[in-house]
C-alpha positions as CSV (number, residue, x, y, z in Angstrom):
1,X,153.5,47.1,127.8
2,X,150.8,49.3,126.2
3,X,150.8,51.4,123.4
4,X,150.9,54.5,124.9
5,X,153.4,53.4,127.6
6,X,155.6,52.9,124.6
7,X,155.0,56.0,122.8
8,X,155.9,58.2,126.6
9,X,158.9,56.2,126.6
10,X,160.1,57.0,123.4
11,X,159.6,60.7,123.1
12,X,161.0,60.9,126.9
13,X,163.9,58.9,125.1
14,X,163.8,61.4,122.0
15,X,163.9,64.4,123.8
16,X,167.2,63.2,126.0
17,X,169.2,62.6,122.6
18,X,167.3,66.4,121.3
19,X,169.0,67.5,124.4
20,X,172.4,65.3,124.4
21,X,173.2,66.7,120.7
22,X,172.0,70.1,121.7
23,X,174.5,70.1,125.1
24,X,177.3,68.7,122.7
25,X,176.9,71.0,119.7
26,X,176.9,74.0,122.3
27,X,180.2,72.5,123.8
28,X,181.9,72.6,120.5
29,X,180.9,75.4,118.7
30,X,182.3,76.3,115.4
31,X,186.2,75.3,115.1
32,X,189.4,76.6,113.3
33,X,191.8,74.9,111.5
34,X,195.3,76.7,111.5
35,X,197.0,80.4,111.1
36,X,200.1,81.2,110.5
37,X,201.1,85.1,111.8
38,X,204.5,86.9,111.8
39,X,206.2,88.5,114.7
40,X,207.5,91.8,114.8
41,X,211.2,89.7,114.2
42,X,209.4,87.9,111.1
43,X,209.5,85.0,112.9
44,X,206.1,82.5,112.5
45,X,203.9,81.6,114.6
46,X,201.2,79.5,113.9
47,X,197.8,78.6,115.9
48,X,198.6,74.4,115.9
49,X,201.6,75.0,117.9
50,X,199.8,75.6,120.9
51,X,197.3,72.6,120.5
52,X,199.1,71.1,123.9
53,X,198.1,74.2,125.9
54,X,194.5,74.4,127.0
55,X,193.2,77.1,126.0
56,X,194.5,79.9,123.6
57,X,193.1,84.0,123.3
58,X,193.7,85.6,120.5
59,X,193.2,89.8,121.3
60,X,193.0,91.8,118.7
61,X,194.8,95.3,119.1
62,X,196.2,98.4,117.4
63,X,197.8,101.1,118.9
64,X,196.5,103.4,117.7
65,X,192.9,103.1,118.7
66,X,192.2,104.2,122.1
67,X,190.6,101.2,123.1
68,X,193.4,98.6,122.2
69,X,195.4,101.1,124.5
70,X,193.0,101.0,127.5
71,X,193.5,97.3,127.4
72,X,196.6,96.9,127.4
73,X,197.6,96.7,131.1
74,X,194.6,94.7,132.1
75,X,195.2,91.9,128.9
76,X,199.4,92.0,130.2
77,X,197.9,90.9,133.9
78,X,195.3,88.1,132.6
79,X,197.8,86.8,130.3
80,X,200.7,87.0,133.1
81,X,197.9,85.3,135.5
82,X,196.9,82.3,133.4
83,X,199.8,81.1,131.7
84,X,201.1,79.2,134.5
85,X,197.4,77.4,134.1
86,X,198.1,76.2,130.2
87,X,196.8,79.2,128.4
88,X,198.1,81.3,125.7
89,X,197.6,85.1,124.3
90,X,198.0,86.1,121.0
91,X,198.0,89.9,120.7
92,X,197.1,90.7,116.8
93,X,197.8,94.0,115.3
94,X,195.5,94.7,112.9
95,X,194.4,97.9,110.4
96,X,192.0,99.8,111.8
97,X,189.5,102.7,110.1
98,X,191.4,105.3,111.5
99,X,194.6,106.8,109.7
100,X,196.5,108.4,112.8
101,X,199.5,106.4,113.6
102,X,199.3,104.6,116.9
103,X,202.2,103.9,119.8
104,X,202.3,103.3,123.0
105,X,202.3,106.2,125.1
106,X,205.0,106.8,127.5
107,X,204.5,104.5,130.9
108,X,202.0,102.6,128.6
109,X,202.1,98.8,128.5
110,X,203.6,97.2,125.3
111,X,202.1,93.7,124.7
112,X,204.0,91.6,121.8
113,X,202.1,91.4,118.8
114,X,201.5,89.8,115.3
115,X,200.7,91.3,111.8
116,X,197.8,90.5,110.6
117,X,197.9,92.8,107.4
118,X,195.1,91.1,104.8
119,X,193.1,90.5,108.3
120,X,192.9,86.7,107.2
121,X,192.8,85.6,110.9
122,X,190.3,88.6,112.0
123,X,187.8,87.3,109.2
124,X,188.7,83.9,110.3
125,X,187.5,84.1,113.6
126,X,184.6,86.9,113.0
127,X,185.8,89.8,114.5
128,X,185.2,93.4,113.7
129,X,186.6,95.3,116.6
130,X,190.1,96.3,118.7
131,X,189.9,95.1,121.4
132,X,187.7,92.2,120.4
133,X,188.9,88.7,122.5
134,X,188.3,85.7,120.8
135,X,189.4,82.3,123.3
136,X,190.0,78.9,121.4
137,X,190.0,75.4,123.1
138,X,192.2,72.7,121.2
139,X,189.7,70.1,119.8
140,X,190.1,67.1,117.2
141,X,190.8,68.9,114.0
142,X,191.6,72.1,115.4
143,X,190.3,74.7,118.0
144,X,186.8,75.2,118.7
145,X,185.5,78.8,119.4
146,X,184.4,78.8,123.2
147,X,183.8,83.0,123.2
148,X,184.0,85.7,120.9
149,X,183.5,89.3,122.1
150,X,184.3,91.7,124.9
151,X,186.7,91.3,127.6
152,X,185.2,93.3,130.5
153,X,181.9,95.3,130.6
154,X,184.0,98.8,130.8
155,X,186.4,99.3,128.6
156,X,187.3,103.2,129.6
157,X,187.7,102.7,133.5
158,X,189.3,99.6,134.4
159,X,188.3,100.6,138.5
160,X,184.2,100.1,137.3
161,X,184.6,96.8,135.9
162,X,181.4,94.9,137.5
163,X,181.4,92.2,134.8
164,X,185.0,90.7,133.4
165,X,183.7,88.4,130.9
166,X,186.9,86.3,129.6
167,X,188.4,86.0,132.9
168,X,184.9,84.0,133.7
169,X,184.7,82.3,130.4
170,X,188.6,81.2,130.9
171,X,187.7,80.2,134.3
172,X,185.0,77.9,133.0
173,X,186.7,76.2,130.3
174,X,189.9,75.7,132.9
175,X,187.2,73.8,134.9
176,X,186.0,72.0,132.1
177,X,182.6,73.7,132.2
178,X,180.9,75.4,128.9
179,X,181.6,79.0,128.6
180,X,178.9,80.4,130.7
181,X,179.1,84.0,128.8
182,X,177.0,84.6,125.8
183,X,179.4,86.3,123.1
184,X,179.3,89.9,124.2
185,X,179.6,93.1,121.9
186,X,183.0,94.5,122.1
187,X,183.7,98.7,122.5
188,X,186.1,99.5,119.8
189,X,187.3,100.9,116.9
190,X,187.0,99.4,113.3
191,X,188.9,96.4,112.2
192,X,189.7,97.8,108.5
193,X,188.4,95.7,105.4
């Protein structure tokens, strides 16, 4: 075999292994260890216990921010409609930059949350935002960070949604495909720091 055979063989060769690693790193992503969050009982509930489900979202609300409230009744249907497929939501309440207290409004939907007061989780995972979504897959070693941003592409009129974003991602990771959505710029208020 000649020389330059040689050579086109093994940068065709490199460039499959370039692209191999690429494919897997992109799989992966960055991972998470563990959490550990109280419910409104003071009960804990921490992020390994779910490592058996396939797939875990972890929302990030408050109630009083407009857009955690525009949310809600949509993030109560996906969560309703994909927990019989093995995956969890985790609403977090978290302190936003905005001092008005917050409840549901009357015919509102109330999801169940958890406190995350020092926002340990929320700076964890790299959100800013209510409502920011962030979905987790269980890996080796914890849960590796498939999506991190919007849930839909309108957050004030749920009729006008063209684009829902975690719906396809969950889809995708259900199927055992890569994400398919690029992390996506949530609309919402301030997660306070």
């Amino acid at each position: 075999m000649s020389f330059r055979r040689i050579s086109i063989l093994a940068a065709v060769a490199l460039l499959a292994v370039t692209l191999a690693v690429g494919v897997a790193r992109a799989q992966t992503g960055p991972t998470v260890a563990d959490f550990t969050l109280k419910t409104a009982a003071n009960a804990d509930v921490s992020l390994k216990s779910y490592a058996g489900d396939k797939a875990v979202v972890v929302v990030f609300l408050n109630p009083a921010c407009a857009f955690s409230r525009l949310y809600q009744e949509r993030l109560a249907s996906l969560s309703s409609s994909y927990r019989g497929r093995g995956v969890q939501f985790l609403f977090i309440n978290v302190p936003i930059n905005l001092d008005a207290p917050g409840t549901a409004a009357p015919g509102e939907v109330e999801l169940p949350t958890l406190t995350d007061a020092s926002q340990q989780v929320a700076g964890l995972l790299g959100v800013s935002k209510t409502a920011e979504a962030v979905v987790l897959q269980p890996v080796a070693g914890g849960f590796a960070i498939r999506y991190r941003g919007a849930i839909d592409d309108n957050p004030q009129v749920a009729g006008s949604v063209q684009q829902y974003y975690l719906k396809q991602v969950l889809d995708n990771v259900l199927a055992g495909r890569p994400a398919g959505v690029e992390d996506k710029r949530a609309a919402g208020c301030l997660i306070k720091r």
